[in-house]
C-alpha positions in Angstrom: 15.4 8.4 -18.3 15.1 4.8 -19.6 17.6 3.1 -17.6 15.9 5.3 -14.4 12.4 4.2 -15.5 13.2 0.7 -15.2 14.8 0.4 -12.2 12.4 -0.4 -8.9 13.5 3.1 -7.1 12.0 4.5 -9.5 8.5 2.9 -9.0 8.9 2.7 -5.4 9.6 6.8 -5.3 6.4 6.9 -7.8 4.2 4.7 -5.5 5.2 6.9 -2.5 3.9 10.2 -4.2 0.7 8.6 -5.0 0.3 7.3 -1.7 0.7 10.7 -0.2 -1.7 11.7 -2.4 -3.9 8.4 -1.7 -4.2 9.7 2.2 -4.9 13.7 1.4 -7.7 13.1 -1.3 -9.2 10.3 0.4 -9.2 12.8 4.2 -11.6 15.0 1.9 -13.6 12.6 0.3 -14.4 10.5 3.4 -15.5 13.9 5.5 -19.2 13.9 4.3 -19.7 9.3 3.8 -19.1 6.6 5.3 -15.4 5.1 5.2 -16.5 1.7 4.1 -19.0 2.7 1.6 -15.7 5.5 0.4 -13.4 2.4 0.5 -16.0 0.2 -2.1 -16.2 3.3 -4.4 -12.0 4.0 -4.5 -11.8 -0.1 -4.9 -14.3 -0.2 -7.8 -12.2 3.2 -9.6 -8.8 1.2 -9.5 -10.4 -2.3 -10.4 -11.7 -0.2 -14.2 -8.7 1.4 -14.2 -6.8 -1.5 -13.7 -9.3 -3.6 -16.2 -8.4 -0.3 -18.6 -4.4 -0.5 -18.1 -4.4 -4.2 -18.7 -7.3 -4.1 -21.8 -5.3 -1.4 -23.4 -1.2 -2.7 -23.0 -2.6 -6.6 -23.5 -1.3 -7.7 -20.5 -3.9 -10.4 -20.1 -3.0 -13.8 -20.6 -5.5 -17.3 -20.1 -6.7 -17.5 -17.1 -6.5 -21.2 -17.1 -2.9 -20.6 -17.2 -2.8 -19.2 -13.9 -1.3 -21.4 -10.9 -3.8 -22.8 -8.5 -0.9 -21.0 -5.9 -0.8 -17.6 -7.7 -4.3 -17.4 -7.2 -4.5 -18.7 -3.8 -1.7 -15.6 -2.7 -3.3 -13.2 -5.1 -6.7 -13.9 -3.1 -4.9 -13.6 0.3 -3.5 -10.5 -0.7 -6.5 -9.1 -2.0 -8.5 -9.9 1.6 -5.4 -8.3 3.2 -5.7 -5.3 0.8 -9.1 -4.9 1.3 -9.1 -4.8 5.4 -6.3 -2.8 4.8 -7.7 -0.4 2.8 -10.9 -0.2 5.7 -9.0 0.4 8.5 -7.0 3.2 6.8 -10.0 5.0 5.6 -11.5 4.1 9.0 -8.4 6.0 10.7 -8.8 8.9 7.8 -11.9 9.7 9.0 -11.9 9.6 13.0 -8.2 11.6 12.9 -5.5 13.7 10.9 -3.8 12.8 7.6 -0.4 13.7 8.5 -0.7 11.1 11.7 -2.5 8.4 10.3 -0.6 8.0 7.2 3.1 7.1 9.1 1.4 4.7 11.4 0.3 2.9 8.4 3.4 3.5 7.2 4.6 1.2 9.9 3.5 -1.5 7.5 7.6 -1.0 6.3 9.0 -1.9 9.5 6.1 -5.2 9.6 7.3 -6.1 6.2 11.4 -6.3 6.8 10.6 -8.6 9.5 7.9 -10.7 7.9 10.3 -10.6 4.5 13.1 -12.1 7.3 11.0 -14.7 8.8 8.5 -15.9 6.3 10.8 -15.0 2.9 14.4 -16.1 4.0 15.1 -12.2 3.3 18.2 -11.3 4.8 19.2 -7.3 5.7 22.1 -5.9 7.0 23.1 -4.1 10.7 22.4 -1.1 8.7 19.6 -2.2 7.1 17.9 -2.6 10.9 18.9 0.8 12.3 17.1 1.9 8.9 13.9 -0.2 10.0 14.3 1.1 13.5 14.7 5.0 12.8 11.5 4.2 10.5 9.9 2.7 13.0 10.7 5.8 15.3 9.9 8.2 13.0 6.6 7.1 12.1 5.8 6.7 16.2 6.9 10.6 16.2 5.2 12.2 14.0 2.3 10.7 14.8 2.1 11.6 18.6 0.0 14.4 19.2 1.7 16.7 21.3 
């Protein structure tokens, strides 16, 4: 379990059962409130239980410390997060769960090519027909028909 735990499938497999959770308890809770004001609550439970994850395993280190470019990305990421994060509660709440959730999903297919062109990422013939069928997939199960 060790070797398992510390490999990145492992995470990734982890991070795709809380998202699917992410998208059905955040359907209910956005039914009866706004999706922005919903968004500000969820952001301000994972920033204290980040601040609690980081406390706890001492994970901090001086933020002096910290590269003027880590935080410049961090901070872009963070504003892309955050719009992120309102459009998808935005789509929760005007439509279904189980065909919002794989066009966000089509965030997969916008990060092989951005990792290609921005990253110097390089992926294989199969790699592409992978991004493709993705791609695909996520187009089909979200038509309503």
């Amino acid at each position: 379990m060790r070797a398992w735990a510390g490999s990145w499938a492992f995470w990734a497999l982890l991070s795709a059962g809380f998202a699917a959770l992410t998208a059905i308890f955040a359907k209910i809770g956005v039914e009866m409130i706004n999706s922005d004001l919903a968004t500000l609550i969820r952001t301000v439970i994972v920033a204290g239980v980040l601040a609690a994850i980081v406390a706890v395993t001492r994970q901090y280190q001086p933020l002096a410390e910290i590269p003027a470019r880590t935080y410049t990305f961090l901070a872009l990421s963070g504003f892309a997060t955050g719009a992120s994060w309102l459009c998808y509660f935005r789509a929760l709440k005007l439509g279904d769960a189980a065909r919002v959730a794989p066009l966000d999903k089509l965030s997969i297919v916008l990060v092989a090519v951005f990792g290609v062109a921005f990253l110097g990422e390089r992926l294989s013939a199969l790699n592409w027909l992978g991004i493709v069928l993705i791609g695909c997939g996520a187009l089909l199960v979200a038509h309503k028909g």
